[in-house]
C-alpha positions as CSV (number, residue, x, y, z in Angstrom):
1,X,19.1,-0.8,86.3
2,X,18.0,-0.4,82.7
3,X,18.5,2.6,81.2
4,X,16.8,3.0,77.9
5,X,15.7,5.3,75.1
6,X,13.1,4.9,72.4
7,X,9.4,4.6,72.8
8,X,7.6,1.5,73.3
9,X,4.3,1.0,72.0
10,X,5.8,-0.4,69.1
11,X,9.1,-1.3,68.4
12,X,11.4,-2.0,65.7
13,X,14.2,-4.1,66.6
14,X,17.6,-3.9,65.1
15,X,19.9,-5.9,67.2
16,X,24.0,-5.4,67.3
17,X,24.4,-9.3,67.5
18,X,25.8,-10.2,64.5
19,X,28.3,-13.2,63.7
20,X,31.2,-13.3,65.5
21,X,33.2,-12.6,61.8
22,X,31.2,-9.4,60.9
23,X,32.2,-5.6,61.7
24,X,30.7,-5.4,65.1
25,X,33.0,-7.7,66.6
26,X,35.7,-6.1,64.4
27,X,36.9,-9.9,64.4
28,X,38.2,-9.6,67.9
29,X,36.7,-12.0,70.2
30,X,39.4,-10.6,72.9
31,X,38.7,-14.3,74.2
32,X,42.1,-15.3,75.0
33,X,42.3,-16.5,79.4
34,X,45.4,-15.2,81.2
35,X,47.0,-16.5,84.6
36,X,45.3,-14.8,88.1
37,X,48.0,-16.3,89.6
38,X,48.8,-13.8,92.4
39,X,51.7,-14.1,95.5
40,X,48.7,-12.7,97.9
41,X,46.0,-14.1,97.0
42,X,45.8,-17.7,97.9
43,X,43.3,-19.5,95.3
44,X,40.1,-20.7,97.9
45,X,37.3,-21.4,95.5
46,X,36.6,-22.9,92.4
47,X,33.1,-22.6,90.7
48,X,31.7,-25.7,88.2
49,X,29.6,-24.1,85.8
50,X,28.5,-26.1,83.2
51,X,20.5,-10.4,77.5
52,X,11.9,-4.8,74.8
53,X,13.4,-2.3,75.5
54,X,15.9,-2.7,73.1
55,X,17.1,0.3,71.2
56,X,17.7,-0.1,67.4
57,X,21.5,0.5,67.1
58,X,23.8,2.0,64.2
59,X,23.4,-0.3,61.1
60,X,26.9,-0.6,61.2
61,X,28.4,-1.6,64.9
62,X,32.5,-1.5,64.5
63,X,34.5,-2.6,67.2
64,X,38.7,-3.1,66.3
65,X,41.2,-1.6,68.3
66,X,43.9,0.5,67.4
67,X,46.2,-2.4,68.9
68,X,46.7,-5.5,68.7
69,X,46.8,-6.3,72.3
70,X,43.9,-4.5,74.1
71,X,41.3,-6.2,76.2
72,X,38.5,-4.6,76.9
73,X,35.1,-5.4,78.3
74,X,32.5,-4.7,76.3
75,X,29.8,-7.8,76.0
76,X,30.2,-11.0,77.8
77,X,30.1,-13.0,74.9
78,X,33.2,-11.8,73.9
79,X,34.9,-13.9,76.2
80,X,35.0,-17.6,76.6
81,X,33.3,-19.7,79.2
82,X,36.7,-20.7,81.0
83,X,37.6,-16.5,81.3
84,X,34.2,-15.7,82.2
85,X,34.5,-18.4,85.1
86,X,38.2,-16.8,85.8
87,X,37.5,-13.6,86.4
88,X,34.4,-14.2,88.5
89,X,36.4,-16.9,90.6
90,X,39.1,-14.1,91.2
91,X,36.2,-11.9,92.3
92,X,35.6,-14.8,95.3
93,X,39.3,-14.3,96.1
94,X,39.3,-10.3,96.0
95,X,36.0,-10.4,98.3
96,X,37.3,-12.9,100.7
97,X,40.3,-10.6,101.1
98,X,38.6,-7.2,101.5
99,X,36.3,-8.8,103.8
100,X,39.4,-10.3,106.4
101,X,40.6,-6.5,106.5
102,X,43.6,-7.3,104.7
103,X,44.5,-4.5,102.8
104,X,47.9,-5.1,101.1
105,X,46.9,-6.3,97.6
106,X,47.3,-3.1,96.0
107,X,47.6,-4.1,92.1
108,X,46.5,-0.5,90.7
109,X,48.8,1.6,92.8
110,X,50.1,4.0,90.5
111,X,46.9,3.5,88.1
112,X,44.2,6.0,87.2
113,X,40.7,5.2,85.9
114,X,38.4,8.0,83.9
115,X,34.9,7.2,84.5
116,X,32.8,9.0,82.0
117,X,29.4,9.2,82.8
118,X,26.6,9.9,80.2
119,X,24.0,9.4,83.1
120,X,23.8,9.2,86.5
121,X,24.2,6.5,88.8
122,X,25.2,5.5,92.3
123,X,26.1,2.2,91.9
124,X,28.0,2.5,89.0
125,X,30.2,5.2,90.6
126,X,30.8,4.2,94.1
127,X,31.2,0.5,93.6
128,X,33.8,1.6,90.8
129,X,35.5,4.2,92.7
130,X,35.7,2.5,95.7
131,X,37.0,-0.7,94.2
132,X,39.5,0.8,92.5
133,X,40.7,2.9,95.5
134,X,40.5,-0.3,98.1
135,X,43.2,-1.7,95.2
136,X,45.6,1.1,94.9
137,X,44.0,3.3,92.4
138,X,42.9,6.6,91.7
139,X,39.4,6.9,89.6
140,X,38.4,10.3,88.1
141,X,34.4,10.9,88.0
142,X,33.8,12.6,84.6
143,X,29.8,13.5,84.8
144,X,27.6,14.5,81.7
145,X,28.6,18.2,82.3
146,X,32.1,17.6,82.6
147,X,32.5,16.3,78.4
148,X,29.5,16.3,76.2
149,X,30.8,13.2,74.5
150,X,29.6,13.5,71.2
151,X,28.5,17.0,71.6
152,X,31.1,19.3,73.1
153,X,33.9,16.7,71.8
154,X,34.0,13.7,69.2
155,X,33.9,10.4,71.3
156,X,37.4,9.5,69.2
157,X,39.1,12.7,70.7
158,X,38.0,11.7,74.0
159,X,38.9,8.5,73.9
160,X,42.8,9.2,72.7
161,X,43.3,12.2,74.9
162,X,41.9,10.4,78.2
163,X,44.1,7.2,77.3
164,X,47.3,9.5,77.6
165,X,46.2,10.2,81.0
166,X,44.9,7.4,81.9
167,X,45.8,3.6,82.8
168,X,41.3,2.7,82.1
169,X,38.2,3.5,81.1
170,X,34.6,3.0,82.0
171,X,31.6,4.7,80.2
172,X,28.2,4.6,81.4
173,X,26.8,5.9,78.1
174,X,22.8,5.7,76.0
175,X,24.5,4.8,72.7
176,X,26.1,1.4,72.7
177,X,28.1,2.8,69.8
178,X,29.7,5.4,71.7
179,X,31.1,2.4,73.9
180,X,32.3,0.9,71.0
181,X,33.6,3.9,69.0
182,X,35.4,4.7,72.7
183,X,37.6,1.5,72.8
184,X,38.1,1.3,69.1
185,X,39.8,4.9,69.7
186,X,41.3,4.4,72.4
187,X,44.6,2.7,73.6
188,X,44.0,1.9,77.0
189,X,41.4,-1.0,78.3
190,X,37.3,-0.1,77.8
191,X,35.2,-1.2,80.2
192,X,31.2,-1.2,79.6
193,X,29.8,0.4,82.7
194,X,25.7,0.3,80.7
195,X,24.7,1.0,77.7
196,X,20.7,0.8,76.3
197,X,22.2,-2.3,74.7
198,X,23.7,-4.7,77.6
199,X,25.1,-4.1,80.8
200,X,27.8,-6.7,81.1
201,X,29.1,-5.5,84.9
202,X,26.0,-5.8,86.5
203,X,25.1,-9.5,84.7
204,X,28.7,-10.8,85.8
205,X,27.6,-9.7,89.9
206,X,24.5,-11.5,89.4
207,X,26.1,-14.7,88.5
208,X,28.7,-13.8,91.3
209,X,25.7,-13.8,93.5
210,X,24.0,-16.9,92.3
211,X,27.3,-19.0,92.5
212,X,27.9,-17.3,96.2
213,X,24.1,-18.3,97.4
214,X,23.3,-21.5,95.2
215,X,26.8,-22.7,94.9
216,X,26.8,-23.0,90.8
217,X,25.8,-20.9,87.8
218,X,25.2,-24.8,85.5
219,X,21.9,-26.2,85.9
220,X,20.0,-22.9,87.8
221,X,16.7,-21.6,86.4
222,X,17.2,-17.7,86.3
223,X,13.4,-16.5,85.6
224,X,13.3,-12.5,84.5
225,X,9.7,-10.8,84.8
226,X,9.6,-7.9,83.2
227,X,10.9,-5.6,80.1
228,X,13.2,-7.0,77.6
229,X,15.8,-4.5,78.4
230,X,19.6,-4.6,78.5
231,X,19.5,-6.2,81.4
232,X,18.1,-9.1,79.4
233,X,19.9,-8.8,76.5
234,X,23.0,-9.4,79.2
235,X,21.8,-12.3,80.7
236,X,21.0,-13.7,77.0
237,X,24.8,-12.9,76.5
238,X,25.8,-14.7,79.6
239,X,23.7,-17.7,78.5
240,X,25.4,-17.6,75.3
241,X,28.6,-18.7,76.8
242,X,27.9,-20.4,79.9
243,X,24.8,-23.5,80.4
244,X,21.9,-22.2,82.2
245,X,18.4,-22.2,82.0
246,X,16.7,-18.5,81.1
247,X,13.3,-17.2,80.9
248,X,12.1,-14.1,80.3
249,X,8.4,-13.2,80.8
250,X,7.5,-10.0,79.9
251,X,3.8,-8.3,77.9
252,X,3.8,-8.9,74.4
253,X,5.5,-5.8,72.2
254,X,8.2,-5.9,75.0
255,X,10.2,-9.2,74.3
256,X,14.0,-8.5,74.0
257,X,15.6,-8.1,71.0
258,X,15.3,-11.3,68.2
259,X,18.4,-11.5,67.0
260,X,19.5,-11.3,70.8
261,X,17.6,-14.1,71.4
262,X,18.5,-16.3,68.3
263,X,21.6,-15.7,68.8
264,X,21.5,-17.3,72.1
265,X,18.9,-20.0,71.4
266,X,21.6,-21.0,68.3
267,X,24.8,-21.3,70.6
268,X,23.4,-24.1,71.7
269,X,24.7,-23.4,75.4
270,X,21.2,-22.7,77.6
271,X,17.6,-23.3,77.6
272,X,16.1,-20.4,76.5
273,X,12.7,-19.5,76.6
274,X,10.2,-16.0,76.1
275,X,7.1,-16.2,77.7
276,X,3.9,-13.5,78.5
277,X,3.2,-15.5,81.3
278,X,4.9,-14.9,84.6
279,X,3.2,-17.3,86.6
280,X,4.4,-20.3,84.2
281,X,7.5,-18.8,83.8
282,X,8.5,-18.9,87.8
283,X,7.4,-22.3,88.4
284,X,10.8,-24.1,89.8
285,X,13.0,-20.9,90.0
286,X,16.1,-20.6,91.4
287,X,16.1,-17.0,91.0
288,X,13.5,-14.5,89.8
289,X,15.1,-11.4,89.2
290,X,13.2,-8.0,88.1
291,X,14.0,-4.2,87.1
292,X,12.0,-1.0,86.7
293,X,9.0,-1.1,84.1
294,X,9.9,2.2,82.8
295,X,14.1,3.7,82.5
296,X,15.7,6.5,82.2
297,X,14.5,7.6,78.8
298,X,11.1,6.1,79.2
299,X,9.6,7.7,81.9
300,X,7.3,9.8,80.1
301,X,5.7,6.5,79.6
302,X,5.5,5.5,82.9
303,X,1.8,5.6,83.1
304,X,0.9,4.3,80.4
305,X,3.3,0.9,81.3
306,X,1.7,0.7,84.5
307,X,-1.2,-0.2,83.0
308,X,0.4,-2.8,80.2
309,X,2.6,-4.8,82.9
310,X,-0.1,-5.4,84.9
311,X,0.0,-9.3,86.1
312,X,3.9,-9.1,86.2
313,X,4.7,-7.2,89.4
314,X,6.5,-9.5,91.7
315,X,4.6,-9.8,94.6
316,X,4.2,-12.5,97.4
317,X,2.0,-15.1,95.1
318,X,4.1,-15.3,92.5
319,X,6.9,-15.8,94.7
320,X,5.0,-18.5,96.1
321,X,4.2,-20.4,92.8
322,X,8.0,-19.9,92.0
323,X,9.1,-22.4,95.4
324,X,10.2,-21.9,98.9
325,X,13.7,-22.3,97.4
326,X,13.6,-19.2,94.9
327,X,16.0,-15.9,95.4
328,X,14.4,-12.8,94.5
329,X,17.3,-10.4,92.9
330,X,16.9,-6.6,91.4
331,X,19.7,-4.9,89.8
332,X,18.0,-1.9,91.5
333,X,17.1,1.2,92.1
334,X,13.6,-0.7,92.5
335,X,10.3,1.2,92.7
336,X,8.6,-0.9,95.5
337,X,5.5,-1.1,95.2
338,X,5.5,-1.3,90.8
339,X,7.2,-3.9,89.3
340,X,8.4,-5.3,93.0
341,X,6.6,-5.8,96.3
342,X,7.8,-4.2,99.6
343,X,7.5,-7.0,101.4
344,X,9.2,-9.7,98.4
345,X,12.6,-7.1,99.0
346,X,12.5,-7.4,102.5
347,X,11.6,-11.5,102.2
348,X,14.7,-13.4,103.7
349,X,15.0,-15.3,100.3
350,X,16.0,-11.6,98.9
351,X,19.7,-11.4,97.6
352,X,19.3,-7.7,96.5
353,X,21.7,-6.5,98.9
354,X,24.6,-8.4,98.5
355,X,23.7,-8.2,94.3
356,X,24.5,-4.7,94.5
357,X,27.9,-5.2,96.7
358,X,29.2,-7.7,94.3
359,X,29.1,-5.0,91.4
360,X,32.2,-4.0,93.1
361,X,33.9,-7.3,93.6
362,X,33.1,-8.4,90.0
363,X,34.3,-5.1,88.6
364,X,37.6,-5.3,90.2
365,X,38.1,-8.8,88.8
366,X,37.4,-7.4,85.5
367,X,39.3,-4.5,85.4
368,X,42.3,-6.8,87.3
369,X,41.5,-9.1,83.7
370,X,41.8,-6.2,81.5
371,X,45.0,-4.4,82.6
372,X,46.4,-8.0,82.7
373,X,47.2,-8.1,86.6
């Protein structure tokens, strides 16, 4: 789910995208690929593969660790298209695993994992916990009461006190530079669990889901109706590094970020396209995927967005222009009935369910990439 701040009648886009060279990437692509080479896991699949409501983020983005070696996961384009493909192939492997009841892969015994949480969510936390606990580890919940990042403490305190404690991090946070200002601070491996800028977690279980239903990421057509969010900012991310074809169709004043989209249009990688017309834009889909109208910070505008996404709920008919061969997928929680049908959830062609359970196979393949395991 989206979760934004920032009003949107009329927006002013300052995107965190910047060359590769500059201070947001601190000159640390953290790009390098490393063995997944494990005695019980037995390698089974290999996959071919061939980011509104954007918020306008500190002017200046900074994002070096304090050393040298440090992965952590903060955008998807941070990493290369042959670790990207890696970690989500040793998500199959985990999955396949957990699912056969076989239990003794235990890489994070002895680990702990603080998971700070800005705002609420349940899929965040239990498909984090739980993931970490069916591997061996304990993960510490760490709610909005519990720290005050920011307020009650300085996020670079935080960050070096809870990496003498712990093995990892996750933050679920509204600033994306509290995410960054957390693993520039800390010493242990950040993971992005959402912030208003990208959600990298829940972009890499979508293409775990696509590659598990479709059989490949390369050559799909991946059609977002909606607001220009994080969520869209992600999959522009995604597209940055892998081939696809994206579209995002969403009312005019709520396109994702430009330099999100340049950026991605310029890697030369995907077709990229932004359109205000969802019935165009779903014609030959693969996958039309949706998320709420309004987020958490924006639902004082509920109403009023209501009335401007009108023509881009995702109901039966434009499910039906989009082909008897299109998934529908929502990174949820959904409000049926708004921007998505009852009845286009419940369709057999809808992959929201097993969407949400790969968050936690694609999150334990990250954090397995992170801690170098």
């Amino acid at each position: 789910m989206a979760a934004i701040s920032g009003h949107c009648t009329f927006r002013s886009h300052q995107s965190p995208l910047t060359d590769p060279a500059s201070s947001f990437y601190g000159g640390d692509l953290r790009s390098s690929s490393i063995s997944f080479a494990s005695p019980s896991l037995v390698r089974r699949t290999h996959i071919s593969c061939q980011a509104s409501s954007a918020t306008s983020p500190p002017s200046s983005f900074v994002n070096v660790t304090e050393k040298g070696e440090k992965k952590d996961f903060l955008h998807i384009s941070d990493f290369d298209k042959s670790t990207i493909l890696k970690i989500l192939d040793r998500a199959i492997e985990i999955e396949a695993q957990l699912k056969s009841g076989d239990r003794s892969f235990t890489p994070f015994k002895g680990k702990t994992m603080a998971m700070i949480f800005a705002k609420p969510s349940m899929r965040t936390r239990v498909s984090f916990e739980t993931g970490f606990f069916l591997l061996g580890g304990h993960a510490i919940y760490l709610g909005p009461d519990d720290i005050q990042m920011g307020k009650r403490e300085e996020t670079r305190d935080v960050a070096r006190v809870l990496s003498r404690y712990n093995d990892i991090i996750m933050a679920r946070v509204f600033a994306h530079q509290d995410i960054l200002n957390l693993a520039k601070f800390s010493t242990v491996p950040v993971i992005n669990g959402l912030t208003d800028y990208n959600h990298p977690c829940q972009i890499m279980a979508d293409a775990l889901t696509i590659i598990e239903h479709i059989g490949r990421l390369e050559g799909t057509k991946v059609v977002y109706v909606g607001d220009g969010n994080n969520i869209v900012h992600s999959w522009l991310l995604l597209a940055s590094v892998v081939p696809f074809h994206f579209v995002c169709a969403c009312p005019k004043g709520f396109e994702p970020d430009k330099e999100a989209v340049d950026k991605a249009q310029k890697a030369g990688i995907s077709k990229i396209e932004i359109t205000n017309d969802p019935k165009e834009a779903v014609k030959d889909a693969d996958v039309v995927y949706s998320d709420v109208w309004a987020s958490m910070g924006q639902k004082e505008e509920a109403s009023y967005r209501r009335q401007v996404f009108q023509g881009f709920q995702i109901d039966e008919a434009l499910m039906k222009i989009a082909g008897p061969k299109a998934y529908f997928m929502h990174c949820l929680p959904a409000e049926r009935g708004v921007e998505v049908t009852d009845s286009v959830i419940e369709a057999p062609n809808s992959i929201v369910f097993p969407q949400a359970e790969n968050r936690m196979h694609a999150q334990n393949a990250i954090m397995l990439h992170v801690l170098g395991l």
